[in-house]
C-alpha positions as CSV (number, residue, x, y, z in Angstrom):
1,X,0.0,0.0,0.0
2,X,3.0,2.7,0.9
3,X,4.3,1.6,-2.4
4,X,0.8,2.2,-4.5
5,X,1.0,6.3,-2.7
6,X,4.8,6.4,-3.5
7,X,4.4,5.6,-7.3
8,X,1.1,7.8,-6.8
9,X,2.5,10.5,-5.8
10,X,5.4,10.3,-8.4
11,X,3.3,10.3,-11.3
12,X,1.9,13.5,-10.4
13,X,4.9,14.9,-10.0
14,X,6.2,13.8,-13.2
15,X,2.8,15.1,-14.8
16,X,3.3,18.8,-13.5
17,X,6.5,19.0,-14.4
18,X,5.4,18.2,-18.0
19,X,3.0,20.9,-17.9
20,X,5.5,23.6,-16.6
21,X,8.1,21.7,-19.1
22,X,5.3,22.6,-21.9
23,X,4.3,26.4,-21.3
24,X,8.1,27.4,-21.0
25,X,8.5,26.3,-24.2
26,X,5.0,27.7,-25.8
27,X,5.8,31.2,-24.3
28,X,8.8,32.5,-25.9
29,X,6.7,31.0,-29.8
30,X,4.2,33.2,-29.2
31,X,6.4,36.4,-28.0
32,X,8.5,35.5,-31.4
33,X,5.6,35.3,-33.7
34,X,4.5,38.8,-32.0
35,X,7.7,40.3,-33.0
36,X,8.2,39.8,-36.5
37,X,4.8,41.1,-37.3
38,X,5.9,44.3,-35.8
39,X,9.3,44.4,-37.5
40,X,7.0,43.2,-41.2
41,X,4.5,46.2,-40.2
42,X,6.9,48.5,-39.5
43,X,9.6,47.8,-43.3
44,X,6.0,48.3,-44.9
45,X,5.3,51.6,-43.5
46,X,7.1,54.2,-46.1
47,X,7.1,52.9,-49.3
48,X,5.4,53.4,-52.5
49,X,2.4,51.5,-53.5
50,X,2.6,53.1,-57.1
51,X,4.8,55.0,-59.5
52,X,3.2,55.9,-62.9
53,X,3.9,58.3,-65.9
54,X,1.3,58.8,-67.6
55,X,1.6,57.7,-71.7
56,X,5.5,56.6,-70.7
57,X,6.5,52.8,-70.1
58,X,9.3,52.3,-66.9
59,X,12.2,50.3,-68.2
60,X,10.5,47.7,-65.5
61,X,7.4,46.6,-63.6
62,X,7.0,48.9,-60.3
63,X,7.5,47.2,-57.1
64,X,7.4,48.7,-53.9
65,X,10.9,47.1,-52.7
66,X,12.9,48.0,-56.3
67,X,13.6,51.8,-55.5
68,X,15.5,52.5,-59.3
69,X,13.8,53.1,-62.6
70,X,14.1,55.0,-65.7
71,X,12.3,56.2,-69.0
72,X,13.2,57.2,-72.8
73,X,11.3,59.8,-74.4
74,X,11.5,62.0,-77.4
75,X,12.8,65.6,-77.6
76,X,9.3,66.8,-78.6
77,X,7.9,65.6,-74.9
78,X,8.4,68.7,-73.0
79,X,6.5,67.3,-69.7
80,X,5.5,64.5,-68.3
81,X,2.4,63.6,-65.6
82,X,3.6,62.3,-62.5
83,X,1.1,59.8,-60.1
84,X,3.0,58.9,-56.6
85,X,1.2,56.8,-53.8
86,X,1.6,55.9,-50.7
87,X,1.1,52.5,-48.7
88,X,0.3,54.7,-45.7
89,X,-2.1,57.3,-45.5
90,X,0.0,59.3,-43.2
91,X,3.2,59.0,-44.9
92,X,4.5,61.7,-46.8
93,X,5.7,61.9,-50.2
94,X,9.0,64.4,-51.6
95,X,10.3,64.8,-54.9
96,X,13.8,66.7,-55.5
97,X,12.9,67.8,-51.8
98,X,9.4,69.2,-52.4
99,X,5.9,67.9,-51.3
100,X,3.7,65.8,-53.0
101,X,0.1,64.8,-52.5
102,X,0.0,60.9,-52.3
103,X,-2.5,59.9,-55.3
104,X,-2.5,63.3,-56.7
105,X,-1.2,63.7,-60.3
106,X,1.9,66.2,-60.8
107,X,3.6,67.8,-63.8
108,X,7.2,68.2,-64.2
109,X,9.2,70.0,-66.8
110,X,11.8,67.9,-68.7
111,X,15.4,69.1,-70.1
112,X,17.2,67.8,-73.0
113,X,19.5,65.0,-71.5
114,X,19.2,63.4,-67.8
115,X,16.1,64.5,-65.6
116,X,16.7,63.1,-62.4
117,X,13.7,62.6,-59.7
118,X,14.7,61.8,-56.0
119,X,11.6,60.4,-54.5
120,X,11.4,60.0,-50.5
121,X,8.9,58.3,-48.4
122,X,8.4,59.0,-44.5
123,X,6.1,57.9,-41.6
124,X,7.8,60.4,-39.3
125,X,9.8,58.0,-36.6
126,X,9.9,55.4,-39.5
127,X,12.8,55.1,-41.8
128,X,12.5,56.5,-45.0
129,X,12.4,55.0,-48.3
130,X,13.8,56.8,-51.3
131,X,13.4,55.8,-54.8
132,X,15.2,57.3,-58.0
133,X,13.6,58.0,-61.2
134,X,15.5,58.9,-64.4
135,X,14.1,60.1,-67.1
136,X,16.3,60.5,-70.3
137,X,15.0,63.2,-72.9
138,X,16.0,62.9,-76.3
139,X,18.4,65.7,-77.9
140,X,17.2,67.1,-80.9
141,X,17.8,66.0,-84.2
142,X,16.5,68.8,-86.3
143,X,19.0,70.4,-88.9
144,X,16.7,72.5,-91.2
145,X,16.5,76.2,-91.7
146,X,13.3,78.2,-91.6
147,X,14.5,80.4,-93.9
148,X,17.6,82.7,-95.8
149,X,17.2,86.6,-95.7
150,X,20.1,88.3,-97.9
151,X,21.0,91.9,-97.7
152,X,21.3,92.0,-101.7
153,X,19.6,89.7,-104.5
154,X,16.7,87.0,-104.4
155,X,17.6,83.0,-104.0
156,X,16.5,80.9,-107.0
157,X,15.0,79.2,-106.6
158,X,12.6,80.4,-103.5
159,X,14.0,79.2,-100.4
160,X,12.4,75.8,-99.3
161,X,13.9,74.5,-95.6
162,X,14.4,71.1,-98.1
163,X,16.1,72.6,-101.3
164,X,19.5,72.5,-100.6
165,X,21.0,74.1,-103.7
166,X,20.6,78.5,-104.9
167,X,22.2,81.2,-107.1
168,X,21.8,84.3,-106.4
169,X,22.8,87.5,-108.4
170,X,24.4,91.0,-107.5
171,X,25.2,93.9,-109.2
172,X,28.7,94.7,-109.3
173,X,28.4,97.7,-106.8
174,X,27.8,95.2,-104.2
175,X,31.2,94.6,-102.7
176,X,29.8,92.3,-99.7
177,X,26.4,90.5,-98.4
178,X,25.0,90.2,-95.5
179,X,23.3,86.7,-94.7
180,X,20.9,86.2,-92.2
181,X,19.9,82.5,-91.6
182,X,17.3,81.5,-89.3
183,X,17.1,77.9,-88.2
184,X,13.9,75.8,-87.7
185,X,14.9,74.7,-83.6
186,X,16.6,77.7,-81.7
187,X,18.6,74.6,-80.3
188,X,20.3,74.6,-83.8
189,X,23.8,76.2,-84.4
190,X,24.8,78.0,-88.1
191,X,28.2,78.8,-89.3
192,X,28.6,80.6,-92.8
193,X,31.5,79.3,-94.3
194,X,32.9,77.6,-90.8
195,X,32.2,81.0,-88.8
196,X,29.2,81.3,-86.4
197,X,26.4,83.4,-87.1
198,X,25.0,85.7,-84.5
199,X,22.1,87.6,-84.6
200,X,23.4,90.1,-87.0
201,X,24.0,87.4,-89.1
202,X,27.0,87.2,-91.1
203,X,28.7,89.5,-93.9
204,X,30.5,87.9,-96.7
205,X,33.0,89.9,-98.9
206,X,32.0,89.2,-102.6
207,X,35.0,89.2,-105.7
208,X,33.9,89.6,-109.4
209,X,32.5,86.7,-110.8
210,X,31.2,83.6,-108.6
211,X,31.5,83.1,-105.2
212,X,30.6,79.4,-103.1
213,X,29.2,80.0,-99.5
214,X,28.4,77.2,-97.2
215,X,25.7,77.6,-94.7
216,X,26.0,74.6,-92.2
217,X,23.1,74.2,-89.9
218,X,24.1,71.5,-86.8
219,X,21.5,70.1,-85.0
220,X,21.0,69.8,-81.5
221,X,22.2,65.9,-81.3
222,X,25.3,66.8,-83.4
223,X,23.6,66.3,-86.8
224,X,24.3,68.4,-89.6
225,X,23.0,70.0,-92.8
226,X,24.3,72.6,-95.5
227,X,23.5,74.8,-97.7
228,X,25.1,76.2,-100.8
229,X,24.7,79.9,-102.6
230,X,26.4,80.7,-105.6
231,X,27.0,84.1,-105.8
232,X,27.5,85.9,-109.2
233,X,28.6,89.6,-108.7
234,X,28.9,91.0,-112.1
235,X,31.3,92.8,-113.7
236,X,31.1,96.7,-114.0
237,X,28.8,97.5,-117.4
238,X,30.3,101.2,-117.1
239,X,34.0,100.1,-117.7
240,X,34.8,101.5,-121.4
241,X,37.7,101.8,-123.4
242,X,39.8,105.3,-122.3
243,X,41.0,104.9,-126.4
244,X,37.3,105.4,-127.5
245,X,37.0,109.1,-126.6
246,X,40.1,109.7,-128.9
247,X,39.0,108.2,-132.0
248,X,37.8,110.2,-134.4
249,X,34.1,109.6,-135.7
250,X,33.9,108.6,-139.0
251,X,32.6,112.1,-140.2
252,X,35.5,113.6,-139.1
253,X,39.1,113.6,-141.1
254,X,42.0,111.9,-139.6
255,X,44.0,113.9,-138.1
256,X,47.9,113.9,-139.7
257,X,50.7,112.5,-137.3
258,X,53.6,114.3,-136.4
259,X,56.8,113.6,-134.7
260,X,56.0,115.1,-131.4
261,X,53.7,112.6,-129.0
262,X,50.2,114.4,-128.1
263,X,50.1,114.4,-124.8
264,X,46.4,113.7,-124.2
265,X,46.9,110.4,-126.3
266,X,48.1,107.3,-124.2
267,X,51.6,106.0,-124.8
268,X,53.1,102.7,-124.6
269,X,54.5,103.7,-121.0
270,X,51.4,104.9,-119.9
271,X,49.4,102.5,-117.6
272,X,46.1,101.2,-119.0
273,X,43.0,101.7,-116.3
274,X,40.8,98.9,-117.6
275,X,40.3,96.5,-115.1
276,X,40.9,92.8,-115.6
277,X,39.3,90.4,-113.5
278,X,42.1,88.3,-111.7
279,X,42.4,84.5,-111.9
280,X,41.2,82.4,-108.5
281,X,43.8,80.4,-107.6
282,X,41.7,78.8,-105.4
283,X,40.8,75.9,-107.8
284,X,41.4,72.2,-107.8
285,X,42.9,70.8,-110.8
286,X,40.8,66.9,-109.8
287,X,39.0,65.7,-107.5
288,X,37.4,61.7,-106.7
289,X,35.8,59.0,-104.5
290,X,36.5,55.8,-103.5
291,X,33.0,54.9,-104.6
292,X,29.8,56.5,-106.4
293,X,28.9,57.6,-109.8
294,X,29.2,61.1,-110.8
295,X,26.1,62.8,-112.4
296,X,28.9,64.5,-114.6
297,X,32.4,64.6,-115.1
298,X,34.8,67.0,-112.9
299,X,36.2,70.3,-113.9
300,X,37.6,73.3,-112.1
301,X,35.0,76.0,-112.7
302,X,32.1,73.6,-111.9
303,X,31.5,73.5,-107.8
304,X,28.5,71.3,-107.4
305,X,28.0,67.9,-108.2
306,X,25.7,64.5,-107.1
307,X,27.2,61.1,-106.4
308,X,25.0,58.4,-106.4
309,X,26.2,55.5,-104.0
310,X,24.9,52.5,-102.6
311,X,22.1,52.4,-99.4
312,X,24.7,50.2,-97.4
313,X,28.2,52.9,-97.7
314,X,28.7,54.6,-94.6
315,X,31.9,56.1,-95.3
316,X,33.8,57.7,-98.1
317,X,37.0,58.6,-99.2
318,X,37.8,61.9,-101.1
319,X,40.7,62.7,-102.9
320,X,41.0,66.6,-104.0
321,X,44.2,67.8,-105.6
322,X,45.0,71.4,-106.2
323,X,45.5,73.1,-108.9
324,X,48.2,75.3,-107.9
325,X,50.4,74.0,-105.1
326,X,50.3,77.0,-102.7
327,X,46.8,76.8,-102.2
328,X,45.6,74.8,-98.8
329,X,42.4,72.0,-99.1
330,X,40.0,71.3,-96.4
331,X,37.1,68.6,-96.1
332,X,34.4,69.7,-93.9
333,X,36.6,71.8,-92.0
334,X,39.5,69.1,-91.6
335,X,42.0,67.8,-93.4
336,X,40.8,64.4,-92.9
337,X,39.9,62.5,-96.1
338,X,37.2,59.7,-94.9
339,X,34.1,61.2,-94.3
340,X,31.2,59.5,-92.8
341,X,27.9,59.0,-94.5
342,X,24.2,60.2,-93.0
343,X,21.8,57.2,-92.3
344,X,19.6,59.3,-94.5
345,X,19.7,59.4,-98.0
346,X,21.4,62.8,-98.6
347,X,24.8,63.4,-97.0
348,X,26.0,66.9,-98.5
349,X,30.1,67.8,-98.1
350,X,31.9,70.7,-98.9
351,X,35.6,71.3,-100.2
352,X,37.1,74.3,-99.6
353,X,40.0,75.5,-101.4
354,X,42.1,79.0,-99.9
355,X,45.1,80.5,-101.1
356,X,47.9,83.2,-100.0
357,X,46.0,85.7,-101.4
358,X,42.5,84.7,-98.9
359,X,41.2,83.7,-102.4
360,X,38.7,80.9,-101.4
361,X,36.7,78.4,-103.6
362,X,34.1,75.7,-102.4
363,X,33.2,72.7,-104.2
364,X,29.8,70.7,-103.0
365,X,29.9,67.3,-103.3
366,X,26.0,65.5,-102.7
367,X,25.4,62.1,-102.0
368,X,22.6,60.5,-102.8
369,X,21.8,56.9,-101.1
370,X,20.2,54.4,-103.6
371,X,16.4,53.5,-102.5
């Protein structure tokens, strides 16, 4: 019987300590369990729920816990729309450092090039998330002039921002010409004949007879387009012989020699004041390609010509030679030879040619892509 009570009494025993074995255990679970929640709530607390630009695709999906993304767009999207939310209704929203209403729709300005949007997200004793949002904005890619305004003469034909080609012509008492090109972007820049224009615009100096100048519109993105004008300044019409006014008229006898020289008459020493155009200097003597077909052959005194080359040729080689060795030969403003080739199907290049004398002679080479 004392045995029965001893074994009794150890089995309870042994059953308590089970029981106080068993909550120690359960306890600390349950304080765990309670914890992480907190730590999940609180990681939750300042982010975003939702980043959108409204007609513009993110390079990737948004997610609340991916805080980088950026967007392409073209040069003629001045603006985009901006919707930011929050996961938290009391959490506030700053782009670039400047308050936003959570679910409210912004618009931002863009700039040519990188646009950079530093987004942060606060609960007040939270940490703060931050998100970056790049926006890259095309540069511009427009070359074309709006128009050509010339102190003297009329373009022929009339200007067109896609006719490439003019003549124009002066009297002979116009010595020089101002030229006043206006381009179709103000982001453009224009040199006439490899200076820049301001808003003046830009005087040329004009010899007798035919004179080449290059207007080179470059666009924002770095590509460019040109423009030729031949100039014809005429010679002088009032020039005459200073002999004429000494020769008798027909009606009138001949008057007899004698042995002393008339002063009034010109002698062999004395100087003759017509004027004689002077010879340029500034010519080439040949000029080729590595590749193309010429719409006619070369010669000096002709400065524009078309060569037709295959769609797939994005380079070319020139080879000018001068026609008098003193004069100095540049390709688009270098002395490089190998030119590169537009993706489109005009690529227009000028060859200047510049003596001692600042004599100076352009030759316009166009090339035209096959279809």
């Amino acid at each position: 019987m004392q045995l029965f009570v001893q074994k009794k009494g150890l089995n309870v025993m042994l059953v308590l300590s089970m029981i106080w074995m068993g909550a120690e255990s359960y306890l600390p679970k349950a304080y765990s369990e309670t914890n992480t929640a907190t730590v999940q709530e609180d990681q939750l607390a300042s982010t975003l729920s939702k980043l959108e630009i409204e007609g513009i695709e993110l390079n990737q999906k948004f997610s609340s816990d991916i805080n980088e993304y950026t967007a392409k767009v073209e040069n003629k999207v001045h603006k985009i729309k901006l919707l930011l939310e929050s996961s938290k209704t009391d959490s506030s929203i700053t782009i670039n450092g400047q308050t936003v209403l959570s679910g409210v729709v912004g618009t931002y300005s863009l700039q040519t090039g990188e646009n950079k949007f530093l987004i942060s997200v606060d609960e007040g004793s939270n940490s703060t998330n931050k998100y970056t949002l790049t926006i890259m904005r095309k540069e511009n890619d427009n070359n074309l002039l709006q128009s050509i305004t010339l102190s003297k003469g009329q373009l022929s034909p009339n200007f067109s921002s896609t006719v490439s080609d003019y003549k124009v012509v002066v009297p002979n008492d116009v010595p020089s010409i101002t030229i006043k090109p206006t381009s179709v972007e103000t982001t453009s820049t224009i040199n006439v004949n490899e200076t820049l224009v301001t808003k003046d615009g830009a005087v040329v100096e004009l010899p007798v007879g035919e004179s080449d100048i290059i207007i080179a519109v470059t666009a924002e993105n770095g590509e460019k387009r040109t423009y030729s004008l031949h100039i014809t300044r005429t010679a002088d019409e009032n020039i005459t012989d200073p002999n004429q006014n000494n020769k008798p008229s027909p009606s009138q006898p001949t008057a007899q020699p004698n042995n002393r020289p008339n002063s009034s008459q010109p002698t062999a020493q004395q100087p003759n004041s017509l004027t004689v155009e002077k010879t340029s200097k500034a010519l080439l003597a040949s000029l080729s390609v590595s590749e193309g077909s010429w719409d006619s052959s070369f010669t000096s005194d002709e400065f524009t010509y078309h060569v037709t080359v295959s769609s797939d040729l994005d380079k070319v080689t020139l080879n000018p030679t001068a026609k008098y060795s003193s004069s100095e030969i540049l390709i688009e403003g270098s002395t490089s030879k190998t030119i590169k080739l537009d993706d489109d199907k005009k690529t227009i290049i000028s060859v200047v040619v510049t003596n001692e004398d600042n004599d100076r002679k352009t030759y316009v080479l166009v090339f035209d892509k096959q279809s």
